[in-house]
C-alpha positions as CSV (number, residue, x, y, z in Angstrom):
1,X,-98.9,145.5,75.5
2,X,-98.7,147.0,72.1
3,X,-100.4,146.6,68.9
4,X,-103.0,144.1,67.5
5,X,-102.5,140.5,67.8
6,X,-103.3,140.4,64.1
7,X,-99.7,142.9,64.4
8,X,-97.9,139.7,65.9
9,X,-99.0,136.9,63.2
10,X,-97.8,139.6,61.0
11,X,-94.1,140.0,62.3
12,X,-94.2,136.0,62.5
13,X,-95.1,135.7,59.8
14,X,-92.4,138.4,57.8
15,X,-89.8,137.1,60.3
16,X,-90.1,133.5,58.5
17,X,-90.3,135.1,55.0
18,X,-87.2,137.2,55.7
19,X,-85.4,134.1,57.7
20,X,-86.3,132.1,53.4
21,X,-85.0,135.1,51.8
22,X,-81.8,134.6,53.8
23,X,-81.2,131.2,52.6
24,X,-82.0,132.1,49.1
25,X,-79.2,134.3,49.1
26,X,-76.4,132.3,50.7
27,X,-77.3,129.7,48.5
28,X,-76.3,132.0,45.8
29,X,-73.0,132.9,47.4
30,X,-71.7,129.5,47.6
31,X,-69.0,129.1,45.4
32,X,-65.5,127.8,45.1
33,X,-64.3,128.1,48.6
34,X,-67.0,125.6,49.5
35,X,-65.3,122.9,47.1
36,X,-61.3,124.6,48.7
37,X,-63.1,123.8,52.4
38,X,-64.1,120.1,51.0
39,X,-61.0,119.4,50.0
40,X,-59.2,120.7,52.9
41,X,-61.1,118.7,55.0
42,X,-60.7,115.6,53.2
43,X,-56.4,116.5,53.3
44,X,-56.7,116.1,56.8
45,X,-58.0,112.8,58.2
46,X,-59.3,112.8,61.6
47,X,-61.7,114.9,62.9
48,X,-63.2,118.4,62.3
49,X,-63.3,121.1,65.2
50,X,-66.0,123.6,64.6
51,X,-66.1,126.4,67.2
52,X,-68.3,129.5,67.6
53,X,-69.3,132.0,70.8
54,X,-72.7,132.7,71.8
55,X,-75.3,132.1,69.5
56,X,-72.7,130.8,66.8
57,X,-71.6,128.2,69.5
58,X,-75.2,126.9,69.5
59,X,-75.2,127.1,65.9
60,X,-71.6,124.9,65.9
61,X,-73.0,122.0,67.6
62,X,-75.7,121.4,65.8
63,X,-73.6,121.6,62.6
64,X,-71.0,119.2,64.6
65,X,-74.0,116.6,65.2
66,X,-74.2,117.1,61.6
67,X,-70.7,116.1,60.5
68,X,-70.5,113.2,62.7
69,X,-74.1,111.7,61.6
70,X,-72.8,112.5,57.9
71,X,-69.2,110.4,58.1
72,X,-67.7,113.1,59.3
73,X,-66.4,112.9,63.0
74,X,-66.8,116.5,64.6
75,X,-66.1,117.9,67.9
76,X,-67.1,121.3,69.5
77,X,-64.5,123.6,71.1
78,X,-65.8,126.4,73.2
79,X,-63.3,129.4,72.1
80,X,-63.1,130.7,76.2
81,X,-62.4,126.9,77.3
82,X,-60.3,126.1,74.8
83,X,-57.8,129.2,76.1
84,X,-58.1,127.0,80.0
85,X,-56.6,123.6,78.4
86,X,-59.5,122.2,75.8
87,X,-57.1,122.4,73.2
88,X,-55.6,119.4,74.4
89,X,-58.8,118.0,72.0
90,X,-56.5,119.1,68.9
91,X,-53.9,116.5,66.6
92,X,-52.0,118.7,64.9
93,X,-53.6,118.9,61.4
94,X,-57.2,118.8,62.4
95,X,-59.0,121.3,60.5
96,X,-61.0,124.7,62.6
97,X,-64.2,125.8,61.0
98,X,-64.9,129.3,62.9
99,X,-68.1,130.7,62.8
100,X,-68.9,134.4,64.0
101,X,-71.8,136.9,62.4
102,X,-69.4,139.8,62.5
103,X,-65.9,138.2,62.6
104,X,-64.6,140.4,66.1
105,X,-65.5,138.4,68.5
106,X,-62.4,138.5,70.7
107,X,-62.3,134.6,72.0
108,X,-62.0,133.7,68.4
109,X,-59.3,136.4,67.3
110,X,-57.7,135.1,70.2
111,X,-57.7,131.7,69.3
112,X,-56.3,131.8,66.0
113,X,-52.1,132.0,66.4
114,X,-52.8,128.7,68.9
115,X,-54.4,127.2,66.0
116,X,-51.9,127.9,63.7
117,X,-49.5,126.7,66.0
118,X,-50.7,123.2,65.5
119,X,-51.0,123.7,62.1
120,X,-54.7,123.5,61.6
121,X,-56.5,124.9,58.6
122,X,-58.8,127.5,59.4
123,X,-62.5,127.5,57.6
124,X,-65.1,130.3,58.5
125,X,-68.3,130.6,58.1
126,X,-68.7,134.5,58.6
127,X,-71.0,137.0,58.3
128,X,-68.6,139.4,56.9
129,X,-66.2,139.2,54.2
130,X,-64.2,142.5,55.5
131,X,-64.1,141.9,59.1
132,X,-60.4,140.8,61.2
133,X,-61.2,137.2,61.4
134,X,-61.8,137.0,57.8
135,X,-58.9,138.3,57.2
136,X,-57.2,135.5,58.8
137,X,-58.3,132.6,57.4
138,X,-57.7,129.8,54.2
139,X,-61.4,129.8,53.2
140,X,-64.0,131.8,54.1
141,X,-68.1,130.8,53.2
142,X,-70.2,133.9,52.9
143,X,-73.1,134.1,55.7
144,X,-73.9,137.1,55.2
145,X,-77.3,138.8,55.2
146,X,-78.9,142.0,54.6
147,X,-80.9,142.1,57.4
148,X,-82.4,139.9,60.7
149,X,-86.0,138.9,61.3
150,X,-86.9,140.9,63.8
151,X,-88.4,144.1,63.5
152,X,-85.4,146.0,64.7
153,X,-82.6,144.0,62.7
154,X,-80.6,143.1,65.4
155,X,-81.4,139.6,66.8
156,X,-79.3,137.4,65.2
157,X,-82.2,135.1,63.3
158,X,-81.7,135.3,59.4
159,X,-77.9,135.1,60.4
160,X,-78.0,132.2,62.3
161,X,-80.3,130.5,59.9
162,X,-78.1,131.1,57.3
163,X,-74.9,130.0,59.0
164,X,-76.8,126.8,60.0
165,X,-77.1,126.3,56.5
166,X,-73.8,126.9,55.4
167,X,-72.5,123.9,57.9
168,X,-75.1,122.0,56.3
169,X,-74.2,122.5,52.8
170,X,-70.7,121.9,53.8
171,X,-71.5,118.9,55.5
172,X,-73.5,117.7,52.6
173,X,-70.7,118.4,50.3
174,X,-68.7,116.5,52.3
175,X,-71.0,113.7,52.8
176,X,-71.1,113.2,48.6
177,X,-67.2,113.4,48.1
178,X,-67.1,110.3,50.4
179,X,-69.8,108.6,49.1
180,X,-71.2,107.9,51.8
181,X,-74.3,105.6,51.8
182,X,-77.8,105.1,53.8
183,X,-76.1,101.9,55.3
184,X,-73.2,104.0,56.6
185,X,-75.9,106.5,58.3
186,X,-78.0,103.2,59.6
187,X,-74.6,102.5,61.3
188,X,-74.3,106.0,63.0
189,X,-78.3,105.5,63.9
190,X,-78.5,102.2,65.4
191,X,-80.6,103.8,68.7
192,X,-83.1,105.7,66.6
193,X,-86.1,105.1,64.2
194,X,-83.9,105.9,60.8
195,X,-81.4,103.1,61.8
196,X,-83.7,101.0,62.4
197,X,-85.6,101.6,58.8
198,X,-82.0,101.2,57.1
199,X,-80.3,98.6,59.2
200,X,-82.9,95.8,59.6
201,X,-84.6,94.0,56.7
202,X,-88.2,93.0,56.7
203,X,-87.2,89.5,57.3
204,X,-86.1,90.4,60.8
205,X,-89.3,92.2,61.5
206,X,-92.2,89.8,59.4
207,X,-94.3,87.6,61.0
208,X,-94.8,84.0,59.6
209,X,-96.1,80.6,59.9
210,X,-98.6,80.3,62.5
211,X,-98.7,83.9,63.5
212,X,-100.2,84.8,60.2
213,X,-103.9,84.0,59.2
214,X,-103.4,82.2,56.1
215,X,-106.3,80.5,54.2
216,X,-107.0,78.8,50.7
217,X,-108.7,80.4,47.8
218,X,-111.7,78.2,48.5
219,X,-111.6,79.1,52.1
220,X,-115.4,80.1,53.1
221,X,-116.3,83.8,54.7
222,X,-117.0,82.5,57.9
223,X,-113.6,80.7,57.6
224,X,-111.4,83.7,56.7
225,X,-113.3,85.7,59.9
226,X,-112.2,83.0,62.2
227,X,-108.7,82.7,60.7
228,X,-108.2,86.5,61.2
229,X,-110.1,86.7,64.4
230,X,-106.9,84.0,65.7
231,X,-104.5,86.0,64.2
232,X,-105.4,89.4,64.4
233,X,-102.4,90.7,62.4
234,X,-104.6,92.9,60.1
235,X,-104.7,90.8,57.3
236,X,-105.0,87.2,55.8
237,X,-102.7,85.8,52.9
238,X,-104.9,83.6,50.3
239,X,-102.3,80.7,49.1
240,X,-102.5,78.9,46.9
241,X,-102.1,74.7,47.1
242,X,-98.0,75.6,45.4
243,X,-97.6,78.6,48.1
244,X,-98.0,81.2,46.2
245,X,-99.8,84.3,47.3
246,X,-102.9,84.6,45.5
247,X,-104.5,87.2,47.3
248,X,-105.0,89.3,50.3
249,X,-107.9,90.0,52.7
250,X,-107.5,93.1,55.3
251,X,-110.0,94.3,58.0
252,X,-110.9,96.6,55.7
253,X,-112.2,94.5,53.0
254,X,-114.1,92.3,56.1
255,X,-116.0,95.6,56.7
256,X,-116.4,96.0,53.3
257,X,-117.9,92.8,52.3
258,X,-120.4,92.9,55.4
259,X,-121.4,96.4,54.6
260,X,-122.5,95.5,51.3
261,X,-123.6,92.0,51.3
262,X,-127.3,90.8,53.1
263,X,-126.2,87.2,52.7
264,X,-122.5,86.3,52.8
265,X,-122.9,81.5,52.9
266,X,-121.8,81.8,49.9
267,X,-118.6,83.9,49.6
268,X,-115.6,82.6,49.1
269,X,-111.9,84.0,50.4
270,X,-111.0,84.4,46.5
271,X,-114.7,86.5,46.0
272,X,-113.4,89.3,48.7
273,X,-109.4,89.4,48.4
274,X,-107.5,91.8,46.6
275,X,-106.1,89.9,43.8
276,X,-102.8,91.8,43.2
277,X,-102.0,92.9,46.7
278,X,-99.1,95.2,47.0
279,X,-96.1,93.3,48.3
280,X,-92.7,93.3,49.4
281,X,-89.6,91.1,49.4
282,X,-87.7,89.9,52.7
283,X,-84.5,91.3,52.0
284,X,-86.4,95.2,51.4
285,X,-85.3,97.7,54.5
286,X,-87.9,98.6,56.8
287,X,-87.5,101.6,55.0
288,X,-88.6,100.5,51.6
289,X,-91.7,99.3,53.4
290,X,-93.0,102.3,55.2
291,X,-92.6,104.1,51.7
292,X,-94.9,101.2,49.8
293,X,-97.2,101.9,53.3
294,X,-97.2,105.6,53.3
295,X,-96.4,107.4,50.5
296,X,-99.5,106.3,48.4
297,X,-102.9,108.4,47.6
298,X,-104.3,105.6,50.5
299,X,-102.1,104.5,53.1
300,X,-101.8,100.7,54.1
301,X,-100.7,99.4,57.0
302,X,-100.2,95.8,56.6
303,X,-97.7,94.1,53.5
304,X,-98.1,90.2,52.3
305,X,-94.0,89.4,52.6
306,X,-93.5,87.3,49.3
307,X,-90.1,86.1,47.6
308,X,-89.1,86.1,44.0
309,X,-91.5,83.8,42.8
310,X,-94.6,85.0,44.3
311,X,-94.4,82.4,47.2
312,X,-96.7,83.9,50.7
313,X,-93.5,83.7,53.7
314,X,-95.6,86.1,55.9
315,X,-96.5,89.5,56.5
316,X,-95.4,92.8,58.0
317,X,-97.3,95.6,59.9
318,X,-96.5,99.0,59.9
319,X,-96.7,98.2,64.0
320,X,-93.5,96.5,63.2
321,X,-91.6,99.1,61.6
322,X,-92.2,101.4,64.3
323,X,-92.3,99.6,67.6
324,X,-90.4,96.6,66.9
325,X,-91.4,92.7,66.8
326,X,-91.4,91.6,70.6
327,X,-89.3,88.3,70.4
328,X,-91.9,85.5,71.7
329,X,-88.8,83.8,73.3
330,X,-88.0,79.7,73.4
């Protein structure tokens, strides 16, 4: 074993600051043949087949997962199978985006007079402006680098970053010429936690009426403890005799008002509620919630659910957003 181990934070570390460097740079390369691949791709409904050999091929599918997730449907082609009868994936029209570090690679060479058999533009993303696939194609994006991560430049790292990002930009690209909106990407996420944050609206995850701990102004201490303690939900809406939320009283504030109080007869829900709560509508996405919850100097993890006028309808916990509300059935 050579070297320090101080010696292998050190390559890490240059390896990531080489891999950043790399992006810089093909973000300055991007020019007009990105908007010529856009609008190729948008000239030819259907779907786009992106294709790459070895570590490009890994590099294609993820930029294909990509496409699809983006509005843009996407299929991989594996240039050796596609020579044995995966071609038969192909409408004549649909658009090739090639990818390759050093545009030889013989699979893909090979592949392009099929391709242009059934008529399908042909979109690189190469590593090399001068090499035979280039040469071959209707737009080429730059992917170049000037060198890889590894000590010995010849793992193909920075290049494979930077190719991944040149699919991504593309995709991107493509993604704003449709105008394609966060619904549209709930749709294509229905399984997953960014679906769900997009798709469902806080009304279909809130809890209300007797499943919340809901108590008057007046309402003593001791009465606002019991309340919570049968409906341990996190938190108690004060309402007022018209509905409307006047307050708010979390565990915390419980805690709060016991640490600092030797005699608590006397207290009242409206002498230990936050007055002006933050809140959300029903008809927010899940989404819109977890960023009132988390992206605050102190996170919360319960909302009072009110609508336009201030009236209390319920409350959601962060619990919700995540895990789902069990349906309690008939």
């Amino acid at each position: 074993m050579s070297r320090s181990k101080q010696d292998w934070l050190a390559v890490a570390r240059a390896a990531i600051e080489i891999e950043a460097a790399a992006l810089l740079r093909t973000a300055a390369l991007l020019d007009g043949e990105l908007i010529r691949a856009v609008d190729l791709i948008l000239a030819h409904p259907g779907k786009v087949v992106v294709t790459g050999i070895g570590k490009s091929g890994h590099i294609a599918r993820k930029i294909v997962a990509t496409l699809c997730s983006m509005g843009t449907p996407a299929v991989f082609l594996h240039p050796a199978e596609a020579l044995h009868g995966d071609l038969g994936i192909y409408t004549p029209g649909d658009p090739t985006v090639l990818i390759s570090k050093n545009g030889s690679s013989r699979e893909l060479l090979a592949l392009v007079p099929l391709l242009r058999e059934l008529r399908s533009p042909l979109i690189g993303i190469l590593g090399s402006a001068t090499s035979p696939l280039a040469a071959r194609l209707d737009v080429l994006l730059d992917a170049s680098v000037e060198r890889e991560a590894d000590p010995h430049n010849l793992a193909p790292t920075a290049s494979a970053v930077a190719a991944l990002a040149v699919g991504h930009a593309l995709a991107i690209a493509l993604m704003r010429a449709r105008d394609f909106t966060p619904e549209e990407f709930g749709r294509f996420h229905p399984g997953g936690q960014l679906g769900r944050n997009l798709m469902l609206s806080v009304r279909e995850a809130m809890h209300s009426g007797d499943e919340v701990a809901t108590v008057a102004p007046e309402t003593s201490f001791q009465g606002v403890i019991l309340a919570m303690t049968e409906r341990p939900m996190g938190g108690a809406c004060v309402v007022r005799a018209d509905g409307a939320l006047s307050g708010f009283v979390t565990d915390g504030d419980l805690r709060r008002v016991l640490t600092h109080h030797d005699d608590i007869r006397a207290l009242r829900a409206e002498d230990v509620m936050t007055r002006t709560p933050v809140t959300i509508g029903p008809d927010a996405t899940l989404g819109e919630a977890l960023e009132l919850m988390e992206r605050r100097p102190s996170q919360i993890s319960v909302l009072p659910v009110v609508d336009e006028t201030g009236r209390a309808l319920g409350l959601l916990r962060i619990h919700d957003i995540y895990l789902g509300h069990p349906d309690p059935g008939p």
